[in-house]
Each structure stands twice: as structure tokens, then as C-alpha cells.
Residue frames relative to the residue before (quaternion, step in Angstrom):
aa qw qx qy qz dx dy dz
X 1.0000 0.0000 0.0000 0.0000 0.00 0.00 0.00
X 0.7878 0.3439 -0.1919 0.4737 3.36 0.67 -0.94
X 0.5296 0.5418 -0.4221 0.4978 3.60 1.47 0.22
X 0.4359 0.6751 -0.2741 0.5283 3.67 1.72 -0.83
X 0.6930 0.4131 -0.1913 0.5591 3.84 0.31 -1.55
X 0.7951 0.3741 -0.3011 0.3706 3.82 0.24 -1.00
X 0.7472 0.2059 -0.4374 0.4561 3.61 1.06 -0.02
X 0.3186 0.5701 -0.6085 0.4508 3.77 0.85 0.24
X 0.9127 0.2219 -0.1559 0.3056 3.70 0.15 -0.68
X 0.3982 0.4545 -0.4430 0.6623 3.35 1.50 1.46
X 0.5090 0.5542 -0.3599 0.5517 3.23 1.15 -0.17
X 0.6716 0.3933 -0.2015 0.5947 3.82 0.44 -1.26
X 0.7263 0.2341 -0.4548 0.4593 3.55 0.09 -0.16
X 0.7612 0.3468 -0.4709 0.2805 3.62 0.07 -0.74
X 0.5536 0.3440 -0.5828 0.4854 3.96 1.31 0.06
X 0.5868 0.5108 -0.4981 0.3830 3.90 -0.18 0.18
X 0.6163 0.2447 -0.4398 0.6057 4.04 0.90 -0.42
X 0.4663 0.6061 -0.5528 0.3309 4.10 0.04 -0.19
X 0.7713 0.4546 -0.1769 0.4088 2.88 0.81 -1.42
X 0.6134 0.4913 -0.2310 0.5735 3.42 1.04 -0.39
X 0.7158 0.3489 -0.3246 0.5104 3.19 0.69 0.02
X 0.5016 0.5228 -0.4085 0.5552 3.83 1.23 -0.53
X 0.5869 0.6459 -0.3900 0.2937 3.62 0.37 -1.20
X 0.8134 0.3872 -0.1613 0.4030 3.56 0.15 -1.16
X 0.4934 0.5669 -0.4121 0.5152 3.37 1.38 -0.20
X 0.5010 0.5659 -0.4465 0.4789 4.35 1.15 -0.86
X 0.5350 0.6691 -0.5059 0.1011 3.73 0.68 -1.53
X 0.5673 0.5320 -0.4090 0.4774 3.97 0.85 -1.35
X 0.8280 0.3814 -0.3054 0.2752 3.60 -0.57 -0.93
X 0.5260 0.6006 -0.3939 0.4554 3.41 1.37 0.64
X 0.7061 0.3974 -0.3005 0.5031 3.56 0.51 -0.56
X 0.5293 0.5464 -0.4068 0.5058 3.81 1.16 0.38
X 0.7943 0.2618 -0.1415 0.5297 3.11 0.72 -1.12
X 0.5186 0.3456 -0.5996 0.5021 3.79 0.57 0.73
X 0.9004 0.0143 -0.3624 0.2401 3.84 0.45 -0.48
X 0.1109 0.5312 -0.7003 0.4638 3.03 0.25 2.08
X 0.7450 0.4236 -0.3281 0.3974 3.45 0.18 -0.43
X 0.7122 0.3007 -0.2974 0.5603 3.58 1.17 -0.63
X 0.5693 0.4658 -0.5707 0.3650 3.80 0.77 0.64
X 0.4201 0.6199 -0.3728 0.5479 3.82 1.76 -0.23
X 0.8560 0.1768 -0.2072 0.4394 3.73 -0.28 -0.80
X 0.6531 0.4522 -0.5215 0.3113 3.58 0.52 -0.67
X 0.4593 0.6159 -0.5632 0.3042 3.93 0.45 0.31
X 0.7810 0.4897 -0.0794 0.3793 2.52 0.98 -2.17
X 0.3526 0.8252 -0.1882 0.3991 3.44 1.72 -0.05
X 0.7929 0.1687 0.1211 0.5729 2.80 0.65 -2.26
X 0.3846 0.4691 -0.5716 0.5526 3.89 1.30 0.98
X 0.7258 0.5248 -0.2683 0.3546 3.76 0.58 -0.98
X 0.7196 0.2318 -0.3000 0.5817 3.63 1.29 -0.31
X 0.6013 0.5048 -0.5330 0.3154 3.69 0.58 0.25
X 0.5531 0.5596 -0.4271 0.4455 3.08 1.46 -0.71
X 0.7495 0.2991 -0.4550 0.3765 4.06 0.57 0.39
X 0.4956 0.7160 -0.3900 0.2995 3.15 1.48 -0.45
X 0.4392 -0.5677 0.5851 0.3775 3.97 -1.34 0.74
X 0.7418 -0.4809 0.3975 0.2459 3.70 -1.65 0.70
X 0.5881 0.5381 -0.3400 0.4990 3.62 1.17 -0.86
X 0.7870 0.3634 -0.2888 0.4066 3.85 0.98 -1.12
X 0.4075 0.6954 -0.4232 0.4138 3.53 1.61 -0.52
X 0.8651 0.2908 -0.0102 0.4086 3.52 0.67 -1.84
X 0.3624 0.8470 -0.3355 0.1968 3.35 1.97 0.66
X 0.5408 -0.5974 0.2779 0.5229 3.40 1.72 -0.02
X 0.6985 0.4731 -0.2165 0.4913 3.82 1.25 -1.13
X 0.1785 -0.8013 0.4717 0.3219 3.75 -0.61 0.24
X 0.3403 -0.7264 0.5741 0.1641 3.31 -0.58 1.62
X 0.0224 -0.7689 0.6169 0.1663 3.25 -1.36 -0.14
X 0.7635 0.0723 -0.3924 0.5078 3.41 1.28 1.67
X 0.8094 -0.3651 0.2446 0.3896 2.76 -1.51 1.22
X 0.0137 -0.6435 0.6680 0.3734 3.92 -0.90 -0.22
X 0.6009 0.2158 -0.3070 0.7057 4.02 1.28 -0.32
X 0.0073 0.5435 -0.7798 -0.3106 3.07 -1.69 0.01
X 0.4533 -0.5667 0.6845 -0.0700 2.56 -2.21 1.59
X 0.2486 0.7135 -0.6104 -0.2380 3.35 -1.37 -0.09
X 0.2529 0.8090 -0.5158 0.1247 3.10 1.50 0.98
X 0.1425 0.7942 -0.4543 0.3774 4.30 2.37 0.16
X 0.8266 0.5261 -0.0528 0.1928 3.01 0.35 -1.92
X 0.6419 0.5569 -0.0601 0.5237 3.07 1.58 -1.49
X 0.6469 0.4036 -0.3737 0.5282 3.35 1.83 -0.44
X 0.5683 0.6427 -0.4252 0.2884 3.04 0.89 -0.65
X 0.4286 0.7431 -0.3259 0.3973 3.72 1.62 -1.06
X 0.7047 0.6518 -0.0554 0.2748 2.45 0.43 -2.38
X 0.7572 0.3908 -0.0674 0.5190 3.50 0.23 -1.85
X 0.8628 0.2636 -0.1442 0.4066 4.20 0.86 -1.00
X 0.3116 -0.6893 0.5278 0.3863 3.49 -0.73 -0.39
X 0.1770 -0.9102 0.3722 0.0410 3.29 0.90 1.74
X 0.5908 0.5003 -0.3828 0.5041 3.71 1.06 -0.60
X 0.4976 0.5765 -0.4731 0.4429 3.80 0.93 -0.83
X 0.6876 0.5544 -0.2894 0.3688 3.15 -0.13 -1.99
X 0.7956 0.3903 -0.2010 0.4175 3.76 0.00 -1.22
X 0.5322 0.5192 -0.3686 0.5581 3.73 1.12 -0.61
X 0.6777 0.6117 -0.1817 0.3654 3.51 0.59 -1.12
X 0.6998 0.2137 -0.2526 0.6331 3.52 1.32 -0.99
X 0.8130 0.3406 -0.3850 0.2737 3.39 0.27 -0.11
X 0.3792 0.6978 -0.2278 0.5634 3.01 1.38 1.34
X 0.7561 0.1440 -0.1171 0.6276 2.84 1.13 -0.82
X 0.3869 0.7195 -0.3607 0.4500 3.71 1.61 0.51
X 0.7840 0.4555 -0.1700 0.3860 2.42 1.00 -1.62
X 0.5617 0.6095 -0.3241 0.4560 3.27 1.08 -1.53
X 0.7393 0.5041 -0.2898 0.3396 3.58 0.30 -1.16
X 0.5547 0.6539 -0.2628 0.4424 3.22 1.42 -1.48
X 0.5367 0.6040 -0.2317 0.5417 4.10 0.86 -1.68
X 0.7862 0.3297 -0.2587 0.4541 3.70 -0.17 -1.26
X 0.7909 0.3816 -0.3034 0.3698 3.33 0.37 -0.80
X 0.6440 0.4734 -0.3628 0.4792 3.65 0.99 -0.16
X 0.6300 0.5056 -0.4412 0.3908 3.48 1.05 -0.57
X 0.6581 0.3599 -0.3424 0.5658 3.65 0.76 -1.52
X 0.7543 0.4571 -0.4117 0.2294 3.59 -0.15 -0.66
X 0.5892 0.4311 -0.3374 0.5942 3.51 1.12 -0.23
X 0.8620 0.1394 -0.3378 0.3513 3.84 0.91 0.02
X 0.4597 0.4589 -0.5976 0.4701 3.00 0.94 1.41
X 0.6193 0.5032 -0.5038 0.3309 3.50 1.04 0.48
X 0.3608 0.7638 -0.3461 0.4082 2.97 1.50 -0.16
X 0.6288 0.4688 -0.2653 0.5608 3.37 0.54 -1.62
X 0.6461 0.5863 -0.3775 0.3104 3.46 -0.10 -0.94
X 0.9197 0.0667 -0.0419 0.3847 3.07 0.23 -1.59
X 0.6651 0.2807 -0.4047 0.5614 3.80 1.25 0.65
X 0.7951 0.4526 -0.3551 0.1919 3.62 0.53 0.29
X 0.2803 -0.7321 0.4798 0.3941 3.72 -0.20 0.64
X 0.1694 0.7764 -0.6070 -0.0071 3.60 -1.17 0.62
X 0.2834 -0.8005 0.2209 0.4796 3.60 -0.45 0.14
X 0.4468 0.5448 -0.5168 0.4864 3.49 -1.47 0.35
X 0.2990 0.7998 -0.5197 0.0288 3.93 0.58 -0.54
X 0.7398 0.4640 -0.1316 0.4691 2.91 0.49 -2.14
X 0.5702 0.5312 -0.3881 0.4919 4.07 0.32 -1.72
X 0.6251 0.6530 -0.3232 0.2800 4.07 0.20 -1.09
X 0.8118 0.3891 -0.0960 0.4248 2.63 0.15 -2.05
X 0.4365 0.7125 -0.3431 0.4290 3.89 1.51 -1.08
X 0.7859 0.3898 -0.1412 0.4588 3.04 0.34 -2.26
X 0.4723 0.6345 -0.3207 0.5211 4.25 1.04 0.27
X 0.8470 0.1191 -0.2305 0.4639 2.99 0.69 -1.25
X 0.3834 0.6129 -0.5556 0.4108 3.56 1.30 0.19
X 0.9080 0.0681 -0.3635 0.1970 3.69 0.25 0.13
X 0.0361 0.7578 -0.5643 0.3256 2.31 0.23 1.53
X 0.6866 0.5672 -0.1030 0.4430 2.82 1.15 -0.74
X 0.6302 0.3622 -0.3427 0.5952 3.70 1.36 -0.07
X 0.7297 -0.5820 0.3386 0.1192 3.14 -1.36 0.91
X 0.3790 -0.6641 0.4582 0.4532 4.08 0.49 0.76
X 0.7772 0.1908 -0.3702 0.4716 3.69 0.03 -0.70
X 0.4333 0.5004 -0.6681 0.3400 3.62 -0.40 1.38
X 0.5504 0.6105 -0.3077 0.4793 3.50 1.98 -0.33
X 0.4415 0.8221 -0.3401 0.1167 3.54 1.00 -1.27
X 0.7650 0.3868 -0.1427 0.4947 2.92 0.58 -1.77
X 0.7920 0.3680 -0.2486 0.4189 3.73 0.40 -1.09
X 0.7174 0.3825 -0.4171 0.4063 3.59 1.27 0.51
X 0.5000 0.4919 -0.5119 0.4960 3.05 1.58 0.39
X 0.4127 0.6911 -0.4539 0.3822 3.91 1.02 -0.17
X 0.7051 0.5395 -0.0805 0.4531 3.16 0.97 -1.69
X 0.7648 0.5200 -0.1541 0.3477 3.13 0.81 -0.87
X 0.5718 0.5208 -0.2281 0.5914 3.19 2.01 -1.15
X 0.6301 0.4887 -0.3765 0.4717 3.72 0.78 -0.81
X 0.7764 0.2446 -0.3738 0.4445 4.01 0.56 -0.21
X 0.7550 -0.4462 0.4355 0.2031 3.26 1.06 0.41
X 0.7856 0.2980 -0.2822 0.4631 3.47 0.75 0.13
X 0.2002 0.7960 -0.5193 0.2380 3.30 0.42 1.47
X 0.5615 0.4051 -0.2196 0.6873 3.44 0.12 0.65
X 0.6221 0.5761 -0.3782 0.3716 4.12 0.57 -0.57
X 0.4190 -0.6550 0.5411 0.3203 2.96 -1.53 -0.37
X 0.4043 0.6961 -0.3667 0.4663 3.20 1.94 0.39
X 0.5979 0.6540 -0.1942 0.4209 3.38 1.39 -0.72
X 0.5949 0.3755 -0.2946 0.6467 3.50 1.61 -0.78
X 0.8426 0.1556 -0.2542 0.4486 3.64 -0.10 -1.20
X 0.4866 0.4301 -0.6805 0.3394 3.85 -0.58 0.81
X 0.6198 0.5869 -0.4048 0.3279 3.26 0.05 -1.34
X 0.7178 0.5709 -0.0655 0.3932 3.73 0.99 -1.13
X 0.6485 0.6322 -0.3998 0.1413 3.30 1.29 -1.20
X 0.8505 0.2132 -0.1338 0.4619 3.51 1.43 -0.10
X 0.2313 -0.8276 0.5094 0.0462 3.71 -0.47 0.50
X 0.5500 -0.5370 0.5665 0.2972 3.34 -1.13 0.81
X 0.7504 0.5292 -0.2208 0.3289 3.66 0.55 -0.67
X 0.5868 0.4320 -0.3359 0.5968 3.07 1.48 -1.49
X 0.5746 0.6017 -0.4738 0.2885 3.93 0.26 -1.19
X 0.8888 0.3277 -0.1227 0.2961 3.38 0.59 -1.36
X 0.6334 0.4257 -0.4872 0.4244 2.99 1.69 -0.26
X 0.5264 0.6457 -0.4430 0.3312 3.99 1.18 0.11
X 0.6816 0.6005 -0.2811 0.3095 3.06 1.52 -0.57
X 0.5297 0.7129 -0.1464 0.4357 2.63 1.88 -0.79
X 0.6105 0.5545 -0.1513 0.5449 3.28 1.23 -1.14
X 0.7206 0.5521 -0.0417 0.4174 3.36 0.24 -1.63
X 0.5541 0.5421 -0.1657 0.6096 3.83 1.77 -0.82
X 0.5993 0.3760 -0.3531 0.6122 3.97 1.30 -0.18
X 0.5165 0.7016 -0.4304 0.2361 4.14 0.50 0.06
X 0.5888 -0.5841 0.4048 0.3851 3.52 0.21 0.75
X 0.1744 -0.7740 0.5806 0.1826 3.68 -0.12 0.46
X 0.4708 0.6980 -0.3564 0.4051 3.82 1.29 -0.33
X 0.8668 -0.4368 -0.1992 0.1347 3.36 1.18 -0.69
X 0.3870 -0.5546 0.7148 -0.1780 2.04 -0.57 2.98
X 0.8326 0.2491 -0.3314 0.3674 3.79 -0.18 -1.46
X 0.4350 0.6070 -0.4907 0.4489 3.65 0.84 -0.14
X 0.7980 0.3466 -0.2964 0.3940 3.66 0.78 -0.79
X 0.5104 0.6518 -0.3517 0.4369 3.05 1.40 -0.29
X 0.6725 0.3865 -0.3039 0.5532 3.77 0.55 -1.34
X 0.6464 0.4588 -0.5208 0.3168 4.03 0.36 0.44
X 0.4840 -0.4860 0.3519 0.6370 3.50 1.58 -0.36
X 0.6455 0.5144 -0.5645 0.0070 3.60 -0.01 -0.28
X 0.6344 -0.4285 0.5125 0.3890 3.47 -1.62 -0.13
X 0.6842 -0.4233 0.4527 0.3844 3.19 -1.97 0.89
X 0.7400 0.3676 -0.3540 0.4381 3.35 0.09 -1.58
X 0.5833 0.4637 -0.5328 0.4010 3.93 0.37 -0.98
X 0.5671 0.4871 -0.4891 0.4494 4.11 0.26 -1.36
X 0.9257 0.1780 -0.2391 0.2330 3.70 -0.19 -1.12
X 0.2023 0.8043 -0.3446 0.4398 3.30 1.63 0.87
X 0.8209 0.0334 0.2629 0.5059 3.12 0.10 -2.23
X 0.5093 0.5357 -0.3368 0.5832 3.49 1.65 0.78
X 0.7775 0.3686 -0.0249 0.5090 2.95 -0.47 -2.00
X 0.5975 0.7252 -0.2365 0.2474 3.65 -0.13 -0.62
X 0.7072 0.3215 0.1143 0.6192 2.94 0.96 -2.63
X 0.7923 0.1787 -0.3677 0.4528 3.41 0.94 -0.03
X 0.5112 0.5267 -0.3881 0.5573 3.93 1.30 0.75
X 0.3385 0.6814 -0.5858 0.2791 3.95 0.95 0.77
X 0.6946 0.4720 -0.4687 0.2741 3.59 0.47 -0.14
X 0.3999 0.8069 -0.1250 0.4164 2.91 1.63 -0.53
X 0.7901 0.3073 -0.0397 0.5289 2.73 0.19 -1.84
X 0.6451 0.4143 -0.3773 0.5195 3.66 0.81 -0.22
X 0.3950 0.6674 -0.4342 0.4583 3.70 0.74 0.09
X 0.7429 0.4976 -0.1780 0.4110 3.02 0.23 -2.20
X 0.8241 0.4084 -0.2293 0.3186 3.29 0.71 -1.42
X 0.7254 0.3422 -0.3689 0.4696 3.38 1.05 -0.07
X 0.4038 0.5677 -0.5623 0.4455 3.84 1.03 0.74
X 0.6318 0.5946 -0.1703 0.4672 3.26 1.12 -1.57
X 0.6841 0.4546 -0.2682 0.5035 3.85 0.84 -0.60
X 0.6884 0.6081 -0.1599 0.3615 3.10 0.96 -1.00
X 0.4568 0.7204 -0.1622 0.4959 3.01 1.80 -1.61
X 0.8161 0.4654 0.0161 0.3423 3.25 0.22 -2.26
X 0.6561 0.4477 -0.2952 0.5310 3.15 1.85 -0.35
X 0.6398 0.6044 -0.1899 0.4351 3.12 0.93 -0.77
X 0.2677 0.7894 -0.4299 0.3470 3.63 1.37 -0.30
X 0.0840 0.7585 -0.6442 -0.0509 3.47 -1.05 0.32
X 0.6780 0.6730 -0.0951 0.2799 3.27 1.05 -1.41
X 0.7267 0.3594 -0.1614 0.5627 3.05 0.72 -1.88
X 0.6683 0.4773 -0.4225 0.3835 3.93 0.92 -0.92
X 0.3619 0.6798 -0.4851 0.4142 3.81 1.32 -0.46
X 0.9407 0.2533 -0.1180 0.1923 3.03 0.18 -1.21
X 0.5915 0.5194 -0.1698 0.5929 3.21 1.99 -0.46
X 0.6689 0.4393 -0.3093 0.5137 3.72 0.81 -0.21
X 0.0347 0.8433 -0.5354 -0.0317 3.75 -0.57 0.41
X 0.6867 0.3688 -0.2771 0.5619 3.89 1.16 -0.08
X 0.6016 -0.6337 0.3845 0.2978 3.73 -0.86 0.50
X 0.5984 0.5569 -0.3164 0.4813 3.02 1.28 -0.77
X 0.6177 0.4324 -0.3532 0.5539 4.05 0.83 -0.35
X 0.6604 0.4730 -0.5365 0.2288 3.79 0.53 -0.85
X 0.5984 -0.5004 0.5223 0.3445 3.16 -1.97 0.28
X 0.7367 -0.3535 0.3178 0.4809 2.95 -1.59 -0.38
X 0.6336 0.6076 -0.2042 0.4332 3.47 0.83 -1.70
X 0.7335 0.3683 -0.3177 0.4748 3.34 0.89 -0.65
X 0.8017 0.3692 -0.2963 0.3650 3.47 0.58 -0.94
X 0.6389 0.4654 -0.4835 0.3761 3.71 0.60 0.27
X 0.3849 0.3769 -0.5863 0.6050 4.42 0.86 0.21
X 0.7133 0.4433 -0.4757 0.2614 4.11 -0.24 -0.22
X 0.4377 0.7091 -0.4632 0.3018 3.38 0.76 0.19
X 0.4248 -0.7496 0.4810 0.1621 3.18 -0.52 1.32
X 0.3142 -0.7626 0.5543 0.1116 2.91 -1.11 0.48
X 0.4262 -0.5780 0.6621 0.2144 4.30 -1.25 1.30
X 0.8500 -0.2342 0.1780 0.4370 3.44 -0.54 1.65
X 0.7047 -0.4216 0.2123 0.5297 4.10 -0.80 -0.26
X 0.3759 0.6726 -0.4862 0.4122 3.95 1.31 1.00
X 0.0890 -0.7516 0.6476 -0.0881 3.23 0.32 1.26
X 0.4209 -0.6893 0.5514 0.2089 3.76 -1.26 1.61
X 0.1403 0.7824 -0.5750 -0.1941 3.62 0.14 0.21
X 0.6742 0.5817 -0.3620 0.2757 3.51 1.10 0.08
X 0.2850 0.7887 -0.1406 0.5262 2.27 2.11 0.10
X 0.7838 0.0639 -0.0504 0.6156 3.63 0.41 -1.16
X 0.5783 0.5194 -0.4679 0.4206 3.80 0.90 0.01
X 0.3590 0.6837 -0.3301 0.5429 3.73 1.94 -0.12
X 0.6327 0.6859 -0.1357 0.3330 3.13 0.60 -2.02
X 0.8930 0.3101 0.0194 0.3257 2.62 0.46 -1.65
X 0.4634 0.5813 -0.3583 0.5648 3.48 1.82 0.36
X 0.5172 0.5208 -0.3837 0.5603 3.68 1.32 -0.98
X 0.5838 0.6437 -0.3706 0.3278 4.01 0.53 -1.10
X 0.7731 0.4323 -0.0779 0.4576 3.19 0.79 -2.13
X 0.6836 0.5991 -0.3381 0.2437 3.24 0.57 -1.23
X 0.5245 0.5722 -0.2981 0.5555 4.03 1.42 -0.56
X 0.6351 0.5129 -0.3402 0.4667 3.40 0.73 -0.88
X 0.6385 0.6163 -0.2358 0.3960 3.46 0.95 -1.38
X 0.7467 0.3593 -0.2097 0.5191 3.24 0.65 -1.33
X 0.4930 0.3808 -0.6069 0.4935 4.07 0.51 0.09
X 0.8058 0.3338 -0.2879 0.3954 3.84 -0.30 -1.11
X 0.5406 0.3912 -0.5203 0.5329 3.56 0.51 0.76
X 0.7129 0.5988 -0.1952 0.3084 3.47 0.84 -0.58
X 0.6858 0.1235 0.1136 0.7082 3.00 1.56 -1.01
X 0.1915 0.6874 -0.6298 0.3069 4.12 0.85 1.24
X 0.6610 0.5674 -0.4108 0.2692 3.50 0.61 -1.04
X 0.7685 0.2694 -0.2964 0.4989 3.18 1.20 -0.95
X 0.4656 0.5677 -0.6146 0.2884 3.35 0.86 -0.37
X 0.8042 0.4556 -0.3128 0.2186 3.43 0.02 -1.39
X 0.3297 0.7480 -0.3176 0.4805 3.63 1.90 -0.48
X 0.6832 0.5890 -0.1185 0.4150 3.38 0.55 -1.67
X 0.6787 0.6305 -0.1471 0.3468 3.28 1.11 -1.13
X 0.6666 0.4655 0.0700 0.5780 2.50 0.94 -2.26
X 0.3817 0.6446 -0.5206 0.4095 4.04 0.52 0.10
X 0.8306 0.1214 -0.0712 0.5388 3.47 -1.27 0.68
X 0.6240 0.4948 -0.5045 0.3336 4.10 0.35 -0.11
X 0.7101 0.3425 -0.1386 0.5994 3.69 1.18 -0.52
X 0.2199 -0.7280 0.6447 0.0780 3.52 -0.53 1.84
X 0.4326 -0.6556 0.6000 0.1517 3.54 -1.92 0.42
């Protein structure tokens, strides 16, 4: 017994000096990744205290990175100058909408992809990811073409069709969605059900990390727009957020940046709270398929 206890515990010590000795070898890869980290927040930092800061310290020549007053008088213009509640209804509307379409078809055209035989499979899926490869604004014109012929310029149909699928979402669902037991799919099959039932009340419930992944890249994405809404939105009342704070006008060559550096915390700050809300799975989602069994 006590020969048992004495090497169990030469054991524990020599994996406890290993470890102490592995440890200090990690030491380098810290001072990268702290200042990576302060080249990430100190933007987002100094948008968050200019937005209290009075115009004289904004334009004081030094970069401060607190308030000497906080103000939030930024904010009140921001009110003032936008139809901020529009703006935010607006993107998270058309986030959302977009966000829905693209997880549903994308998660069931990965489906198709990666449990169904059809022909043309392979040539398909290629010709998908080939475009990936072409630049969105080689689309521009011919989807505003498209877009004017149905009439929905100025819509919110205009932001979230164009979107409902993606070469990306398709492939990273396929990708995902290709690790599903295939045992039981046919298990669901020999009961009678339907594809779509299997990928309903199957596929689905067991692709939630995933799918919550997609949806907050895809949300994020859809918020972040600047471009396509540039061009498809034409009344203030429709603009997003993203769009409607660069629209602040400007008193002669007094550009508000506290004003839109305000703005632009209201912008982020929705984003923030989904990914705090839903990291667990986002990050789940991520990590899927990097770590064979």
C-alpha cells in the first residue's frame, strides 16, 4: 500500500515539474498576443471616449484616451441630427431577415451536398465555390438591374434577398453537416420519413452549433453592410444604422466627429450584446470538425 502511495506520488511530482518546466517555454507567445489585443481595442477604446469627449479635446492635437469631462451632450446630437430608432429598426430587420434566409437555404443546400446523391453533384458544388472567387462588386450593377425590374428599390427586400445564400454559408454547412452519422439518416429513412422531414427534425437539432455560428457571422455581415445599402436605400427613413451615421452633415468644414464617433458605439453596441450572448455557441460552431476522434 504504501509502495502504491509512494510511486503514485513521484509520479505527481515528476508530471507537476514537466509542467513547470513546459510552462516557461509558452512565456514568448504572450507579448504577441497582448499586443494584438491592444491593436483590437485601442480603436474601439478611443471611439468610446471621444464619443464623451467636448470637440476642443477631440481636436486638441494629443490623443487622449479619457474624457477630461464626460459629456453626453455627442449623443443628444446624434438624436437630434438622425432618426436613430428608424436606423436601428431598419438594421435589425434587415439582419435579421437576411440572417433566417441564409441559414435556412444555406444549411439546406448543405444538406443536399453532403448526404444526397444527385446528378451533377461534384461539377455544382465546384461551380459554388468558384464564386467565390469573383469579387461582390462585379454583382453591383446586374443586381441592381434585377432589383429595379421587381421593384424593390428603396425596400427591405433589396438588402435581404440578394443574401439569402452564400457560397460560404453553403460550404461551410456542408462541411459541418458531412460529420453526421449517416446511420441515422437511413434509420430515418426505413421509417418513411421525408428528406425535408430528416432535415427538419434530424439534421437541424443536431447542427445548432453550427447553425448558430452561421447566424451570427451572417448577422454581423448584414450589419456591417455599407455598400450594397449605399446603393439600394434612397430615403433616410430606410437607411441603416451603418449607413446613416457617415451622413451626418456637417456646419461648414466642422465635421461632428463626436457626433458619429457617438454614432458609432450605438452601431456596435447590439452587435456586442448578440456575441456575448451566444459566444458559447458561436465559438462551438467554430471549433467543429478541427479535432478528429
Amino acid at each position: 500500500m504504501r509502495t502504491d502511495l509512494t510511486a503514485r506520488s513521484a509520479r505527481m511530482s515528476l508530471g507537476a515539474r514537466g509542467r513547470l518546466v513546459r510552462h516557461p517555454a509558452r512565456l514568448p507567445i504572450y507579448p504577441p498576443i497582448v499586443a494584438g489585443l491592444i491593436l483590437v481595442i485601442a480603436p474601439l477604446w478611443w471611439m468610446f471616449a471621444a464619443s464623451f469627449m467636448e470637440p476642443g479635446q477631440i481636436f486638441s492635437g494629443s490623443l487622449a484616451l479619457w474624457p477630461a469631462k464626460w459629456i453626453v451632450d455627442n449623443y443628444v446630437a446624434v438624436a437630434q441630427l438622425l432618426p436613430i430608432e428608424r436606423n436601428l429598426l431598419n438594421s435589425f430587420v434587415i439582419a435579421g431577415g437576411h440572417t433566417l434566409l441564409s441559414v435556412f437555404f444555406s444549411s439546406l443546400a448543405g444538406y443536399a451536398f453532403a448526404k444526397l446523391e444527385f446528378p451533377g453533384r461534384g461539377p455544382l458544388f465546384f461551380v459554388i465555390l468558384m464564386t467565390m472567387m469573383v469579387p461582390p462588386e462585379v454583382g453591383l450593377i446586374p443586381s441592381f438591374v434585377i432589383m429595379s425590374f421587381l421593384h424593390l428599390v428603396n425596400t427591405y427586400w433589396a438588402l435581404i434577398l440578394p443574401g439569402a445564400a452564400s457560397a460560404l454559408s453553403i460550404f461551410f454547412m456542408r462541411q459541418y453537416l458531412g460529420t453526421l452519422p449517416n446511420a441515422v439518416l437511413e434509420a430515418a429513412r426505413i421509417d418513411g420519413s421525408s428528406e425535408f422531414g430528416i432535415y427538419l427534425w434530424i439534421v437541424l437539432p443536431m447542427s445548432v452549433p453550427a447553425l448558430a455560428a452561421l447566424a451570427i457571422l451572417d448577422f454581423i455581415g448584414s450589419w456591417n453592410d455599407f455598400l450594397w445599402p449605399l446603393v439600394m436605400l434612397r430615403t433616410p427613413d430606410m437607411q441603416t444604422i451603418t449607413l446613416a451615421v457617415p451622413s451626418l452633415e456637417a456646419a461648414g468644414f466642422n465635421i461632428p466627429w463626436g457626433a458619429i464617433m457617438a454614432g458609432s458605439v450605438v452601431a456596435i453596441v447590439p452587435l456586442l450584446l448578440i456575441f456575448l450572448a451566444f459566444q458559447r455557441y458561436f465559438v462551438a460552431g467554430i471549433t467543429l470538425g478541427s479535432v478528429k476522434e
